[in-house]
N, C-alpha and C positions, 0 to 999 in steps of 0.2 A: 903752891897754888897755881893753877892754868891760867894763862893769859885769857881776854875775853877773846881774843882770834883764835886760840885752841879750842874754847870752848864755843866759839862759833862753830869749826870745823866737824867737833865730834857733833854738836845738834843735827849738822845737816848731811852726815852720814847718817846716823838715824831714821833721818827722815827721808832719807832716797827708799830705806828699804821695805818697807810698806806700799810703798805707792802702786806699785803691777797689785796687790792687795785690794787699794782701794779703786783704783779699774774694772778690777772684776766685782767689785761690790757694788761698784752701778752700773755694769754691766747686767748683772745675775741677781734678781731680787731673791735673799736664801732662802729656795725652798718652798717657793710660793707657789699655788695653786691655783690663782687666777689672777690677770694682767688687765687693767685698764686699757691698755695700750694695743689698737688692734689694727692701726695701721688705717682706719675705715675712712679718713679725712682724706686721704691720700685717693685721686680719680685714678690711678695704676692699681689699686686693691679693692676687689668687684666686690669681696664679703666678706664680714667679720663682725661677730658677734661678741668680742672683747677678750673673745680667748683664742680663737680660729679665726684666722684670714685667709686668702685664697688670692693668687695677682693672674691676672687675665696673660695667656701665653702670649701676646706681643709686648706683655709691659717687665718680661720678667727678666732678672738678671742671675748672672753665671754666679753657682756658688762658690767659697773661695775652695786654693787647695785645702785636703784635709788629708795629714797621712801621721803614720809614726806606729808606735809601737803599742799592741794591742793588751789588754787586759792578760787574756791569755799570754803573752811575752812572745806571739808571733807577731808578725806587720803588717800592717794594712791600708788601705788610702781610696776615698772617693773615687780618685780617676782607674781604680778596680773594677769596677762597676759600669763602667762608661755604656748605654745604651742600656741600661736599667732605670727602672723609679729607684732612688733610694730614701727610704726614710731613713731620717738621722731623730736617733733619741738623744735627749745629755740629762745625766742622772747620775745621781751618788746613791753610793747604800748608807748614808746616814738620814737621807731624805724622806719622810711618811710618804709624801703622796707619788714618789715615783717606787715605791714598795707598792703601795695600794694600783697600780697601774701596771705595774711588771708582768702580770699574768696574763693581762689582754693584749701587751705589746706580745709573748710569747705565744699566744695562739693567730693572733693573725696574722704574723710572721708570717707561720707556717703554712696559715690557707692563701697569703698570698704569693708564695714561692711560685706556684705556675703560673702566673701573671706577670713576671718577669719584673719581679718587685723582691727588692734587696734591704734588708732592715742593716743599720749601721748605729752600733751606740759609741758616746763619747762618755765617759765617765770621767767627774769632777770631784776636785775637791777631796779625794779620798787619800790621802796620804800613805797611806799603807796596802800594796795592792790586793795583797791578801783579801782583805774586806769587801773588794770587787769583784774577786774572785767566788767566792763566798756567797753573794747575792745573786751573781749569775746561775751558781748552781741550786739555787734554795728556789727558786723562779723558771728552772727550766730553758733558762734564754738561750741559746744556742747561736746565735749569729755574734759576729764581733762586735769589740768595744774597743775604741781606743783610747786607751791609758791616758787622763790631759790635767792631772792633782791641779794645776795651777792656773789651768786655763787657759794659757795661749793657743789654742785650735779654738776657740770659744773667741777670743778677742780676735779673730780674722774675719768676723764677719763687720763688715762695715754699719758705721751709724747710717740710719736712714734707711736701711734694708732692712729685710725680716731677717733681722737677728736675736737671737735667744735672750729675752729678758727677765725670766724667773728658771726655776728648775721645781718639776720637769718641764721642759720644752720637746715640742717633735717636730722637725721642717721637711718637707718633701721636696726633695730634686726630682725633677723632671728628667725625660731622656734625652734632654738635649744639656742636660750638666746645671740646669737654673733653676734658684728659688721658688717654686712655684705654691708652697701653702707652710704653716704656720702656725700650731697651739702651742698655745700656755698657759697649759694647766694636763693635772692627772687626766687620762684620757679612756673610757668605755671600750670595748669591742665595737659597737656600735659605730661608736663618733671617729673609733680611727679608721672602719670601713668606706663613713663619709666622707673621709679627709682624703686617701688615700687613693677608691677607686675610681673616682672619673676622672683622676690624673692619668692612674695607669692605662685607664679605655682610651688617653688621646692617642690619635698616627703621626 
């Protein structure tokens, strides 16, 4: 029979191993399509209608690093980009509403390439990358994704900032490397137009 300090020991190995788990589980509401949370109480966030925010370019802060190894099994990282918009998506392919979205992040990708607008996905949660792979090409997406099953590029975004609290989420870096806008939720042609170009008209 285990002494009760042995079976203390095994409890609390147990229990260490879930917890990056439970981080990311309130971090990342699973899958959710729209977020109470919009930042709007906050006088540094000029708009937000509970799923889009927007933070006025002197209130905005630098996003964290973002690098590693991509969907595709090449590499990649934010400061790639540097002097680009880049939209960051984070999405699984076990997710509906970033399935139901995939096709509008893929077209306006494309029409915003001459705008010097860089699309960047972080794909979660997917354990198996094949299935990412897979969704990329079922969707047409062509820009990268970087590989993050567990989430740690996802937990580098600090509490208090526009960081990702459902999936999908989409954040806009500015050309100067900072958080400057914020949905969450599955996002229109349309609405990621809105989000996206009067960032990229700033000088």
């Amino acid at each position: 029979m285990s002494s009760p300090r042995a079976l203390g020991r095994h409890l609390l190995r147990r229990a260490v191993v879930p917890a990056g788990a439970v981080a990311l589980a309130l971090t990342l509401a699973a899958c959710s399509s729209s977020s109470s949370s919009s930042g709007a109480g906050n006088s540094n966030f000029v708009s937000g209608n509970g799923n889009i925010t927007v933070v006025k370019a002197a209130q905005r802060k630098a996003a964290p690093a973002l690098s590693g190894e991509t969907v595709a099994g090449g590499k990649t990282s934010l400061a790639d980009y540097k002097g680009k918009v880049v939209v960051v998506n984070i999405w699984g392919s076990w997710c509906a509403p970033c399935r139901a979205e995939a096709p509008n992040l893929a077209k306006v990708s494309a029409a915003e390439a001459g705008k010097g607008v860089q699309f960047l996905g972080i794909n979660t949660r997917d354990l198996n990358r094949s299935n990412a792979a897979r969704f990329d090409k079922r969707f047409g997406i062509t820009y990268p994704s970087l590989y993050d099953p567990y989430g740690k590029l996802i937990l580098k975004f600090p509490k208090g900032s526009l960081n990702p609290q459902s999936l999908p989420a989409t954040l806009v870096i500015d050309r100067q490397g900072r958080v400057a806008g914020r949905a969450l939720a599955a996002l229109t042609e349309d609405q990621l137009h809105k989000l996206v170009d009067p960032i990229a008209a700033e000088k």
